[in-house]
C-alpha positions in Angstrom: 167.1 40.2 122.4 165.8 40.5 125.5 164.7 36.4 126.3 167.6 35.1 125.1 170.3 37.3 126.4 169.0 38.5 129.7 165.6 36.5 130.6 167.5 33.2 129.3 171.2 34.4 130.3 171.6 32.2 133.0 170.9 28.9 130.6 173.5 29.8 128.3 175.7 27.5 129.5 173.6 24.7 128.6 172.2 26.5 125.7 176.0 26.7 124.4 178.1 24.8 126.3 181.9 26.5 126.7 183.7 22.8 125.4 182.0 23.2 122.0 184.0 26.1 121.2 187.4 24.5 121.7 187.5 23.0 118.1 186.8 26.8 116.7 189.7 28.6 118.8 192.0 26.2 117.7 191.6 27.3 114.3 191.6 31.0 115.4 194.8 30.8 117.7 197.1 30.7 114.5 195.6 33.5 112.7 196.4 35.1 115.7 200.1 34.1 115.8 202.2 37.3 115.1 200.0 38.8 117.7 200.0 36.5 120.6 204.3 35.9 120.0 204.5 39.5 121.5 205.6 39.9 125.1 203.0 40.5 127.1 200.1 40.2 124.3 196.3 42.0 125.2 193.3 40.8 123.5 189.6 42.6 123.2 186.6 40.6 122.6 183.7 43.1 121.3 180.2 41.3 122.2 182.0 38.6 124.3 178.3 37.0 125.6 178.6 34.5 127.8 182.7 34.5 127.5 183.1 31.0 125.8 185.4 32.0 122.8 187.6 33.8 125.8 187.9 30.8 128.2 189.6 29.0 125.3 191.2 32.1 123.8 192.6 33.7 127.4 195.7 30.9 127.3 197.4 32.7 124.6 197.5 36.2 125.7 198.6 38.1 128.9 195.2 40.0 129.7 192.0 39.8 128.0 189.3 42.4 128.3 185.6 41.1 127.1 182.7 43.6 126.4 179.2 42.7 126.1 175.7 44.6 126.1 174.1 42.3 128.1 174.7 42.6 131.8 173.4 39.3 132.4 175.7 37.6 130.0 178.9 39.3 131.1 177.7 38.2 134.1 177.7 34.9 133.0 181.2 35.4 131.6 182.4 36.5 135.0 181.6 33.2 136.4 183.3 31.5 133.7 186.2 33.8 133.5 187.1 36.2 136.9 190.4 36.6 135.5 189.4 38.8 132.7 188.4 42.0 132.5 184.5 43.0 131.5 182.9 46.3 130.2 179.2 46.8 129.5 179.0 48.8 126.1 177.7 48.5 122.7 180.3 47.9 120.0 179.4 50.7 117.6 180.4 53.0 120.3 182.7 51.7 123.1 185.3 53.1 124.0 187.7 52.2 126.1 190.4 54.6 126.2 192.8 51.7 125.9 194.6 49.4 122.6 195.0 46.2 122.0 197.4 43.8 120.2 193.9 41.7 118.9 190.2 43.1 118.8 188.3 40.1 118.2 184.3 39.8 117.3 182.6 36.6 116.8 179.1 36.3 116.0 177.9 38.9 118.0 178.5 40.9 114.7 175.8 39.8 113.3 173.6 42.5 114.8 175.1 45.2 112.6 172.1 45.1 110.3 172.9 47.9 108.4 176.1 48.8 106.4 176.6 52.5 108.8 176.1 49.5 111.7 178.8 47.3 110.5 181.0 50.4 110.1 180.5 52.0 113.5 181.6 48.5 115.0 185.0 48.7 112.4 185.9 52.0 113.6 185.4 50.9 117.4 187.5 47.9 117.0 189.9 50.8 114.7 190.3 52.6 117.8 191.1 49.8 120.5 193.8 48.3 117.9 197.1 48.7 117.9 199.9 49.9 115.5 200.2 46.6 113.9 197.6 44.7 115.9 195.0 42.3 114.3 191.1 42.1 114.1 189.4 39.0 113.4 185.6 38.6 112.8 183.7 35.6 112.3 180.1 36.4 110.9 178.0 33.3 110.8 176.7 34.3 107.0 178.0 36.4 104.7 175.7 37.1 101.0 177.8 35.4 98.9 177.3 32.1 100.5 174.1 32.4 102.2 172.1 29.1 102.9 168.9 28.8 105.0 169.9 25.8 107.7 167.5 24.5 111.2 169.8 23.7 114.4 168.9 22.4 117.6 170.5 21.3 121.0 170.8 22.0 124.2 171.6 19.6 127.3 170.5 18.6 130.8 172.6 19.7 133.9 171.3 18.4 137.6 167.6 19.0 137.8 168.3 22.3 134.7 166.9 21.1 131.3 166.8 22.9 127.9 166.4 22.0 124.6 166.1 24.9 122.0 164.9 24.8 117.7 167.1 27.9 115.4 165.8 28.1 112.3 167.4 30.5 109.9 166.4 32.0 106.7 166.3 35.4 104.2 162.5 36.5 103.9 164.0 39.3 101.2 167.0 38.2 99.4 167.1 42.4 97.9 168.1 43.5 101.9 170.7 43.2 103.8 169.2 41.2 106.5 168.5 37.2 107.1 166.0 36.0 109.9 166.4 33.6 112.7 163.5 32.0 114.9 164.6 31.0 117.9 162.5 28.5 120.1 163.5 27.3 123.7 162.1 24.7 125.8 163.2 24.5 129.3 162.7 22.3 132.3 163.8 23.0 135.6 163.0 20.4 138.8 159.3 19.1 138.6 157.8 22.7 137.2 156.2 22.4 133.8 157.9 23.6 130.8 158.0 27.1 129.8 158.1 27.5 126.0 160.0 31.0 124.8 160.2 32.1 120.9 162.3 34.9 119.9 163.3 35.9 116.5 166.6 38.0 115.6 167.6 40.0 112.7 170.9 39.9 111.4 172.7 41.7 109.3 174.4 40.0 105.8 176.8 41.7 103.9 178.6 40.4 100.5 182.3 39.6 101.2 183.2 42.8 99.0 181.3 44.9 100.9 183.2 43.0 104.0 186.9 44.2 102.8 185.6 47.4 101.8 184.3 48.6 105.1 187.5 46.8 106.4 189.3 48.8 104.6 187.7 52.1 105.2 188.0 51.7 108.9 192.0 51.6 108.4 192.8 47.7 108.0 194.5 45.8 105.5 192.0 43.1 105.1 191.7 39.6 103.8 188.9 36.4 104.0 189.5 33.1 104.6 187.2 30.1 104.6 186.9 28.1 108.0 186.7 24.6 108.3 182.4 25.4 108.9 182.4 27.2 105.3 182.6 30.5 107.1 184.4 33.9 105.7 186.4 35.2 109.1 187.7 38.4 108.1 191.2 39.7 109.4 193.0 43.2 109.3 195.5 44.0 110.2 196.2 47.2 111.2 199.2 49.3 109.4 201.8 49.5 112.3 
């Protein structure tokens, strides 16, 4: 991970710009409802990255507290949100001494490749919940409704160029890992183009074995379907 989260960190805005993930917290926010009507509610984001989710998320909660291993990203995230609070530490085994009315994950899940992985990161977000609080993951794939797909985007910001190819598939459906390439492009001023590839490994888990580690970690789960035919996973935690 180290090109795209710390060579490439400062891109990420234009890699993934924050207004694209406006649409995706709307949907969020009302999962989150009998969380954020408490006074004063407190929200932790395990792998925040570059802090997007959290720009859009912050409005509906008191304090928010963003963790990332990436220096360089949470560095990124600092730019984009000062008001929140940020923590260096990986999310199998953070801890932060502190709870939280909502523990939130997005795709930064993805990087528990292994079922012990996935349940590490469960009991972490466990231990910063509260009596009663909510956790709600968003994996980008799940087993049951794998499907290899290519994306590509990027943008151009004042002299700052990049365009970048994602191309994901499962080289060994009998794992319980999928594959993504990931090929960047980028311009900056008159220099020539520097090409970077990088390719990640992700973990994907059928939604039984979702609820079940869910479950194990102390939530009273369930899975929906998003409007992007992702499972996002919520526990609640028994108050």
């Amino acid at each position: 991970m180290s090109t795209f989260y710390n060579t490439l960190a400062a891109w990420w805005p234009l890699i993934s710009p924050v207004e694209d993930y406006a649409e995706e917290v709307e949907f969020f926010l009302p999962l989150l409802a009998e969380a954020t009507a408490r006074p004063a509610p407190t929200l932790l984001e395990l792998g925040s990255g570059g802090g997007n989710n959290a720009f859009h998320l912050k409005r509906a909660f008191h304090h928010v507290t963003l963790t990332d291993l990436s220096d360089a990203m949470l560095e990124v995230s600092r730019q984009l949100n000062p008001d929140c609070d940020h923590h260096a530490g990986d999310m199998r085994s953070l801890r932060l001494g502190q709870t939280f009315d909502v523990v939130f994950i997005h795709d930064a899940i993805d990087y528990m490749t292994t079922l012990d992985d996935l349940r590490a990161a469960l009991t972490t977000a466990a231990v910063h919940c509260r009596p009663g609080g909510l956790l709600l993951i968003v994996p980008d794939h799940v087993r049951d409704n794998f499907d290899p797909d290519t994306e590509h985007g990027g943008v151009d910001v004042e002299g700052r160029s990049i365009r970048y190819l994602e191309w994901t598939y499962d080289p060994d459906s009998s794992d319980s890992t999928c594959v993504t390439d990931y090929v960047f492009i980028v311009r900056e001023g008159d220099a020539p183009p520097a090409v970077y590839h990088e390719q990640h490994v992700f973990g994907l888990f059928t939604v039984d074995e979702w609820l079940a580690a869910l479950t194990e970690a102390g939530f009273q789960p369930e899975s929906i379907l998003d409007p992007y035919d992702r499972y996002v996973f919520i526990g609640r935690k028994p108050g």
